[in-house]
C-alpha positions as CSV (number, residue, x, y, z in Angstrom):
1,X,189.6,76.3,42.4
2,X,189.8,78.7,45.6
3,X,191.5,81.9,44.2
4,X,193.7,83.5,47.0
5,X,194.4,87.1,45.9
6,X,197.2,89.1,47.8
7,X,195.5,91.5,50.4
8,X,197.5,95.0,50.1
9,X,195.9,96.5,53.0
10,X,197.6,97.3,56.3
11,X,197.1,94.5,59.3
12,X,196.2,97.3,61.7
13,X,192.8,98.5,59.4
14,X,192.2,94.7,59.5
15,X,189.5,93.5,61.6
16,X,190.2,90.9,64.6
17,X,190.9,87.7,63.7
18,X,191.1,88.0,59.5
19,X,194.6,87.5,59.6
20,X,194.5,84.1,60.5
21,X,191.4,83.6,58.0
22,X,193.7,84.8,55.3
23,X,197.0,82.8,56.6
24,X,194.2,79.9,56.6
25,X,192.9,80.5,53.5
26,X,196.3,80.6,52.1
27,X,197.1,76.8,53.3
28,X,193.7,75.9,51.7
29,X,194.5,77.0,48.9
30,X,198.0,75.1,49.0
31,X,195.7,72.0,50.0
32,X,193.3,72.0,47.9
33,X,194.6,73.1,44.4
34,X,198.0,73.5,44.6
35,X,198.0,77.3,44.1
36,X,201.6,78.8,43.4
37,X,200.7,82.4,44.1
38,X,199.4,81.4,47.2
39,X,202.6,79.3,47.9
40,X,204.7,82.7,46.9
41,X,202.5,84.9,49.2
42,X,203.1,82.2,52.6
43,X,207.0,82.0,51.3
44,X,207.6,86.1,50.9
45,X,205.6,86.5,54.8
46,X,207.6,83.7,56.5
47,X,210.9,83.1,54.7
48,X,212.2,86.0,56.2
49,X,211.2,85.2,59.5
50,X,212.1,81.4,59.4
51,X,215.5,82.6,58.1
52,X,216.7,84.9,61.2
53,X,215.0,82.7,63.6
54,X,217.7,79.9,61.8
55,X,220.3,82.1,62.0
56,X,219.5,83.5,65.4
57,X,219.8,79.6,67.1
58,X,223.8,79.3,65.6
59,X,222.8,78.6,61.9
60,X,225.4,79.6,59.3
61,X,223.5,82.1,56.3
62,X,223.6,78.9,53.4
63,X,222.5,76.5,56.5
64,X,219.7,79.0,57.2
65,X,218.4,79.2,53.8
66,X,218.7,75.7,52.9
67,X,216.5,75.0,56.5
68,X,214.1,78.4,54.7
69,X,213.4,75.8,51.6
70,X,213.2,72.5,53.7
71,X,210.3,74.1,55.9
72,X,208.7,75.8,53.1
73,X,208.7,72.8,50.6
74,X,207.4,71.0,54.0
75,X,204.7,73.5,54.0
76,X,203.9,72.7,50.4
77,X,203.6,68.7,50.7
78,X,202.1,69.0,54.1
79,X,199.4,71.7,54.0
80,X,196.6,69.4,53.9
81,X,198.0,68.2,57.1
82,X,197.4,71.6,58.7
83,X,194.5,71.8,61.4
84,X,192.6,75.2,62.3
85,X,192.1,73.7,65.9
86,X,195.5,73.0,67.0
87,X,196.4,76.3,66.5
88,X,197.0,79.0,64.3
89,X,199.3,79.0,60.8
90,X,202.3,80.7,62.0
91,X,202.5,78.4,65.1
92,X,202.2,75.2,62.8
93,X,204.8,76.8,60.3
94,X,207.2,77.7,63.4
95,X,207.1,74.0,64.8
96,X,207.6,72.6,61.3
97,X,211.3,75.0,61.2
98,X,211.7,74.2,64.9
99,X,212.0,70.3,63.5
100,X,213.7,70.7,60.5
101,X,216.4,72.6,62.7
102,X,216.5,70.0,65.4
103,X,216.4,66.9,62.5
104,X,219.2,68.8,60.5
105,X,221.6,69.3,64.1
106,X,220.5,65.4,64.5
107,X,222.5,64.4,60.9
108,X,225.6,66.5,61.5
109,X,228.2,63.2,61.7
110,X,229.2,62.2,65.2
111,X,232.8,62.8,65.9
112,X,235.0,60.1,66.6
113,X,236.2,59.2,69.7
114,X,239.6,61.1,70.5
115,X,241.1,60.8,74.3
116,X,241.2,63.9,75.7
117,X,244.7,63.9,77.3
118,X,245.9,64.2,73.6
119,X,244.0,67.3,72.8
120,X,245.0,70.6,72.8
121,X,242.8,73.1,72.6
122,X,242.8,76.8,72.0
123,X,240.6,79.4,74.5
124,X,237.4,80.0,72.8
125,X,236.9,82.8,74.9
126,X,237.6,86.3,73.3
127,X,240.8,88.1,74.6
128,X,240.1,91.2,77.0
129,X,241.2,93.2,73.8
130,X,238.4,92.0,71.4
131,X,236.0,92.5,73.8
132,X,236.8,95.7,73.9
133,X,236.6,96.3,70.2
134,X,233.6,94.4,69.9
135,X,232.2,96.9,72.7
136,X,233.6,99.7,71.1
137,X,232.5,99.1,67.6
138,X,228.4,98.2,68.9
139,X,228.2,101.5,70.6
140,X,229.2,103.2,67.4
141,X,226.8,101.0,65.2
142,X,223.8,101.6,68.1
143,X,225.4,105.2,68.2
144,X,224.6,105.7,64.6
145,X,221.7,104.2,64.9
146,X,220.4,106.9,67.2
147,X,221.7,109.7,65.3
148,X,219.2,108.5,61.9
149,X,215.7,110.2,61.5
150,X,213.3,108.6,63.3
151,X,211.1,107.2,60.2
152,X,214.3,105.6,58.8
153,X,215.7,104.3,62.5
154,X,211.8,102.7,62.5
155,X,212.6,101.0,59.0
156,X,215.9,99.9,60.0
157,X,215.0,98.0,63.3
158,X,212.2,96.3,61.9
159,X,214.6,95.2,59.3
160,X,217.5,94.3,61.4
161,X,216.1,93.5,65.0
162,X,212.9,92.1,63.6
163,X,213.7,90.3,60.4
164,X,210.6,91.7,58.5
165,X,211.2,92.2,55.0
166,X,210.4,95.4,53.4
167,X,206.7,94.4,52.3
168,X,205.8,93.7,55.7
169,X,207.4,96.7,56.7
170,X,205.3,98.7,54.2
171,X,202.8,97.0,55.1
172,X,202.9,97.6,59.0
173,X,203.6,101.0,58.7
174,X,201.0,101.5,56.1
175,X,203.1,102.6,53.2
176,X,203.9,102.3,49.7
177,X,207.0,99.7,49.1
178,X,209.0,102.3,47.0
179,X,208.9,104.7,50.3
180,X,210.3,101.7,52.4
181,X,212.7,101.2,50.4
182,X,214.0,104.8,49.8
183,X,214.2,105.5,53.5
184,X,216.3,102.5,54.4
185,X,218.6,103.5,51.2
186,X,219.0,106.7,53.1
187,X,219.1,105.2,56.3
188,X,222.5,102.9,54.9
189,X,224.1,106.1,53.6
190,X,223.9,107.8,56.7
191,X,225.0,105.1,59.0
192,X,227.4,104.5,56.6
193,X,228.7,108.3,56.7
194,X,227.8,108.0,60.7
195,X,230.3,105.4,60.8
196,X,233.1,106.8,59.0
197,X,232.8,110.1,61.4
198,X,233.1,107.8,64.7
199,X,235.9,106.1,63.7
């Protein structure tokens, strides 16, 4: 049985191309012997990811992590499927999610036919005045933002603009989880007392 360990050591000390060997690795393992902890390691690294790539395309939170388990349990059945020379793991992973997404958008139910002169509809267009306070309340968020230590901004963005979860965060940055996760508890009080200053 291929035993897949998890690798604790920062990507950047990593040499070129091991990476991939260990994302590749991983699938084997899936493949081969149906290993759970390798399973749990491919899940934690591109659940995340799969999940704000959802949500970034329209997806609804629930829709977004019921697409996370569809891909992932696609991964599962399907990783003897996977082939090294068509392309790397993350790229196979990311066209299985692209699918799921485009199957799931395929099985929303057609609406029926309604003639239009019948309809009334509502602008969907934001007044002038939300605008405004949409405008308004970004600049105090990015404002805030600004205004945090650079070591917990750094944490914050790779959370928030990046949609890495804290072990690869840790893990990028070369640093222990528990200091990850005490900077961005810091980071939320501040923003939060940031926030209440600039209203």
């Amino acid at each position: 049985m291929l035993k897949v360990m998890r690798v604790e050591k920062p990507m950047a000390n990593r040499e070129p191309g091991s990476d991939q060997q260990i994302l590749q690795s991983l699938i084997a393992a899936i493949a081969d012997s149906r290993d759970r902890d390798a399973f749990e390691t491919l899940f934690d690294r591109f659940g995340p990811r799969i999940k704000g790539m959802m949500m970034g395309s329209g997806a609804t939170e629930d829709l977004a992590e019921d697409l996370v388990q569809d891909v992932m349990m696609t991964v599962w059945r399907k990783a003897a499927l996977y082939a090294p020379e068509r392309g790397n793991v993350s790229t196979w992973i990311f066209t299985i999610a692209r699918n799921a997404r485009i199957d799931r958008l395929r099985r929303q139910p057609v609406q029926p036919y309604v003639d239009v002169d019948t309809v009334i509809l509502e602008c969907d267009a934001p007044s002038a005045e939300t605008q405004v306070i949409a405008r308004q309340s970004d600049s105090r968020v990015r404002e805030a933002v600004d205004r945090l230590p650079e070591e917990q901004r750094t944490v914050i963005e790779m959370a928030f603009l990046r949609f890495k979860p804290q072990s690869a965060i840790a893990e990028e940055l070369n640093l222990p989880i528990g200091t990850v996760k005490s900077r961005m508890r810091l980071a939320y009080q501040k923003l939060k007392d940031h926030l209440e200053e600039l209203k």
